[in-house]
C-alpha angles and dihedrals in degrees: 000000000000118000107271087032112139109239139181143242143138085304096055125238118355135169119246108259127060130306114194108200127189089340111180128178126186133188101205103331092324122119119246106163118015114216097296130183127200140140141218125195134208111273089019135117116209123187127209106194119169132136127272113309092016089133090251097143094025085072093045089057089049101052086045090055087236084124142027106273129152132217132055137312114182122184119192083345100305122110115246102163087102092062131082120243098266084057094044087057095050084060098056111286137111142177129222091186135203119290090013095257086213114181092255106198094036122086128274082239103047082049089061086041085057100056088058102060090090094051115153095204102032090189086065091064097098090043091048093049092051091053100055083051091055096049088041119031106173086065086068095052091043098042100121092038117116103259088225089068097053117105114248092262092051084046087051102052095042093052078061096046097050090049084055098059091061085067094245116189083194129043111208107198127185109195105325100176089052104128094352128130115252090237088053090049089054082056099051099049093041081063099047084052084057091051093044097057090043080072097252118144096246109195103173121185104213137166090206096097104185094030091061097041087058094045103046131066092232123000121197127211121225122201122172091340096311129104100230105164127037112197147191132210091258085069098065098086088047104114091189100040088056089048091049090044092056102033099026 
């Protein structure tokens, strides 16, 4: 069955990709997330802006099992909200999380060799090397560098590129522009256009409002744990929709 193909289960038809369904997440009692539902098909980018304390990356742990969370997360129709995060991966999904958290003294190239340790087709490793090179070159001239040396935008694209290796159906993202050049930013989501049309579910977390709106097929606003606006790209250039997205 080809990527973006229906398919059924014990749930019924659903589209390859992820569904998120009445998703809450809470920090001692406190609400994070708020029983929040969303969805992500295969060969789709889908954006989560909100401000500060929205719950943005709250709801990419939980999806991720890293932390307790209730409701459902299906992924190509199966429930994984019951696995840890090692199990999750092994399902399809993988995390590129805030802030990059590369392995600093080890190699470019041992970083790549550790998302792949929860490879679900161990025979792919080499293509799936080779194809992380190909989206980011400079990988592949700076393999043997210490990741530590690298700039923000090379650590970026190698924190993608070492959640690739792991054959992901569904890319998680949490902020992937923060700190970053815009000249290094132009780099990274050229390369998540790449990944999208590839027909990965891209679900990327971002503080650039209007530039993710622009970017994504659908963004969804977050305010106090709630989605409260879904928007399309021809929002972006909306003064009074992105005001409205930040300050409600």
């Amino acid at each position: 069955m080809s990527i973006g193909d229906k398919a059924g289960s014990g749930d019924g038809e659903y589209e390859r990709g992820l569904c998120v369904q009445q998703l809450a997440v809470a920090y001692s009692g406190v609400p994070a997330v708020r029983g929040i539902s969303l969805d992500v098909k295969a060969g789709e980018a889908v954006g989560l802006i909100g401000p500060n304390g929205a719950g943005k990356s709250s709801t990419l742990l939980g999806i991720m099992g890293a932390i307790a969370r209730t409701g459902r997360v299906l992924v190509h129709g199966q429930d994984v909200a019951g696995l840890p995060p090692e199990k999750v991966v092994r399902r399809g999904v993988a995390l590129v999380p805030e802030g990059r958290h590369v392995f600093a003294e080890l190699s470019v190239a041992d970083n790549l060799r550790l998302g792949a340790v929860a490879r679900r087709d161990r025979a792919g490793y080499s293509e799936a090397m080779e194809h992380v090179l190909t989206l980011f070159p400079i990988l592949r001239d700076f393999g043997h560098r210490q990741a530590g040396l690298l700039s923000g935008g090379q650590q970026q694209q190698l924190a993608i590129g070492r959640a690739l290796m792991s054959d992901p159906d569904i890319l998680l993202l949490d902020e992937p522009s923060l700190g970053l050049s815009p000249t290094a930013v132009d780099t990274v989501f050229e390369a998540l256009d790449v990944i999208r049309a590839a027909g990965k579910a891209v679900l990327v977390v971002e503080q650039r409002a209007e530039f993710t709106i622009a970017f994504c097929d659908r963004t969804f606003v977050l305010h106090d744990g709630e989605i409260t606006l879904t928007l399309k790209p021809e929002d972006a250039e909306k003064v009074d929709v992105l005001t409205k997205a930040y300050f409600g």
